[in-house]
N, C-alpha and C positions, 0 to 999 in steps of 0.2 A: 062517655067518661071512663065505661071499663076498658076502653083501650088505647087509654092513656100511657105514655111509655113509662112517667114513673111509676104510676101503682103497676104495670107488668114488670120494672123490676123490683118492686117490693114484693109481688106474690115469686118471685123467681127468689129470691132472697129468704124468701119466708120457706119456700120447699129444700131447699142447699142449708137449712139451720143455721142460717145469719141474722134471724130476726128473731126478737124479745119484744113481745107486745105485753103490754101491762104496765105499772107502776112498782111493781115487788118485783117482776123480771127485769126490767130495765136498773131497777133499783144497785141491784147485786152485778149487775154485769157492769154497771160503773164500777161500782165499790171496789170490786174484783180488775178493773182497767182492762177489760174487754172490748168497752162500747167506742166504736169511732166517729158514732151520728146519732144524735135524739133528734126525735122531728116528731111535731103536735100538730095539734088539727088546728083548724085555725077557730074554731067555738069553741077550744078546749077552755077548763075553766081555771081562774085566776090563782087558785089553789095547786091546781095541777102545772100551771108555769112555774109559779116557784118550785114545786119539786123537782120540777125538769130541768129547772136551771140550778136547783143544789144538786142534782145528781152531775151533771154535765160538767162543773165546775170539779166534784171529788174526783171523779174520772176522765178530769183533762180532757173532756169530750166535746165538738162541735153541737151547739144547741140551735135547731132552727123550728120555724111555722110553714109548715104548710098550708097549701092554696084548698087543702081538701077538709070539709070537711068531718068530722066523726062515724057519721054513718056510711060516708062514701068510703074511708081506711078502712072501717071494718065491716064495709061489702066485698072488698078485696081481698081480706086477709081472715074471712070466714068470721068473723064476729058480728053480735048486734053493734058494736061500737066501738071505736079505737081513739083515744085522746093520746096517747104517749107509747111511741116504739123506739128503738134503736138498734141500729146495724151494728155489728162487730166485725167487718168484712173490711179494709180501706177500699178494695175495690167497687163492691157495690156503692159506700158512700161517698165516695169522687163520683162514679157515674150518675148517682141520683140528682147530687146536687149540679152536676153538670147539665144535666135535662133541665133542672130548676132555671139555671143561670139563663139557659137559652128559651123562657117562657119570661122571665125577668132580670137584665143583667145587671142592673141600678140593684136591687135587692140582694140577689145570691151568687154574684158573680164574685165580689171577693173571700166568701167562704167557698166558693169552686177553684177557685187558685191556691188557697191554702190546707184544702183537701187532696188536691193533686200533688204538691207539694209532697206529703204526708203520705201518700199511695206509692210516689216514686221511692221515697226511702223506706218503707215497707216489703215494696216488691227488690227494690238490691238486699233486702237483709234476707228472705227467702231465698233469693239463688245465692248467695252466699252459704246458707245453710247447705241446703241441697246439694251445692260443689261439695262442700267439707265432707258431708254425707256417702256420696259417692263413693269420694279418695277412701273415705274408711274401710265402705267395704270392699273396691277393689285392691286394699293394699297397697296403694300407689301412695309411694313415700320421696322426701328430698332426694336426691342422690346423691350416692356417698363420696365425701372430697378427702384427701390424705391430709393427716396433722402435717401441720404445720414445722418446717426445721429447729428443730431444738436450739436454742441459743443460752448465752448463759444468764443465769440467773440474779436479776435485782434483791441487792438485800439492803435494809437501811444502815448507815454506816452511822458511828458516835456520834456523828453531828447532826443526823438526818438523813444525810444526803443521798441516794442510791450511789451504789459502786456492783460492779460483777467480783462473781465470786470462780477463782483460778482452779484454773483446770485440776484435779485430784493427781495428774498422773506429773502434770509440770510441778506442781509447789512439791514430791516427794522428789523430784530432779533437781529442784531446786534446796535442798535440805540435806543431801547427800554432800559428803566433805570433798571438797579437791584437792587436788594432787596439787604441792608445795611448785614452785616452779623455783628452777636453776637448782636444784637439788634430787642428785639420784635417789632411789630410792632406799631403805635402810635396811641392809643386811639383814635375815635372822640367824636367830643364837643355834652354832649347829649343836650343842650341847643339847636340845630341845627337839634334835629329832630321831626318830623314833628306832628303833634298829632292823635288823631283818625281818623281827616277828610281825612289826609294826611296831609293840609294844615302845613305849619311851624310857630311854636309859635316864636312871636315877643316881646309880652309883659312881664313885669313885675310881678312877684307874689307879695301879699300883703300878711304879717303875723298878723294874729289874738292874 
């Protein structure tokens, strides 16, 4: 029975700090949403089901029985006795309960499909980390695209409606006065212009 594949990988689990044996350990690792497996011995006592199933339930946790019981867990995991453990690993506890499924598939086979389930979206949110991680430290960023052509600008009009708004340099071309047409233009007053100095003549001529 110690070489048994699950309890090798709950002793593998237990040395990698994936496993909380106890009642107050498991307790907190739910409370805390760490726990991804509780698993009881199968003479555990009826006391200890219920908490294992209120623990399991706070931390949305897979609650199962194992085929083992109390003394044989905690021959494996260095104690006189083990009634209640839990993985925090999804890897180990897809594989456990996969080991399960295939000593009983009536039993733990559809907690092995919905643990797997569970593992797979765990391990894409990891390499997704990891990628992100990476790009950080090596500075690998978008690369850089040119804005966009300027065009003109929506503005709401009195009614609501969008309209653009005219170019600065057409609407001051637009505002500028035109020239009269079929009409020359209008002489100025030579009286008004200025004499040699520049200066402009103000006064009066006298006739001899």
């Amino acid at each position: 029975m110690p070489n048994d594949p699950i309890l090798h990988l709950l002793g593998l689990a237990k040395k990698a700090g994936r496993l909380e044996i106890g009642e107050e350990p498991v307790g907190a690792v739910c409370r805390a949403g760490q726990a991804r497996l509780v698993l009881l011995a199968s003479d555990a006592a009826p006391n200890t089901r219920r908490r294992a199933s209120h623990f399991s339930q706070a931390g949305k946790a897979l609650c199962l029985e194992t085929p083992f019981t109390k003394g044989k867990l905690g021959l494996v995991l260095g104690r006189s006795s083990c009634a209640m453990l839990a993985l925090t690993d999804a890897g180990f506890s897809a594989a456990v309960v996969e080991k399960l499924a295939a000593q009983d598939p009536e039993r733990y086979g559809p907690a092995a499909e919905a643990l797997r389930e569970r593992a797979g979206r765990v391990l894409q949110r990891q390499k997704e980390q990891r990628r992100h991680e990476k790009n950080l430290r090596s500075g690998k960023r978008k690369p850089w695209v040119p804005p966009p052509p300027a065009e003109a600008k929506q503005v709401p009009s009195v009614r609501g409606r969008p309209k653009a708004v005219p170019d600065i340099d057409q609407a001051k071309a637009e505002r500028r006065p035109k020239e009269r047409l079929g009409r020359p233009p209008r002489p100025k007053n030579p009286s008004t212009k200025g004499g040699p100095s520049g200066r402009r003549l103000t006064g009066k001529f006298r006739h001899s």
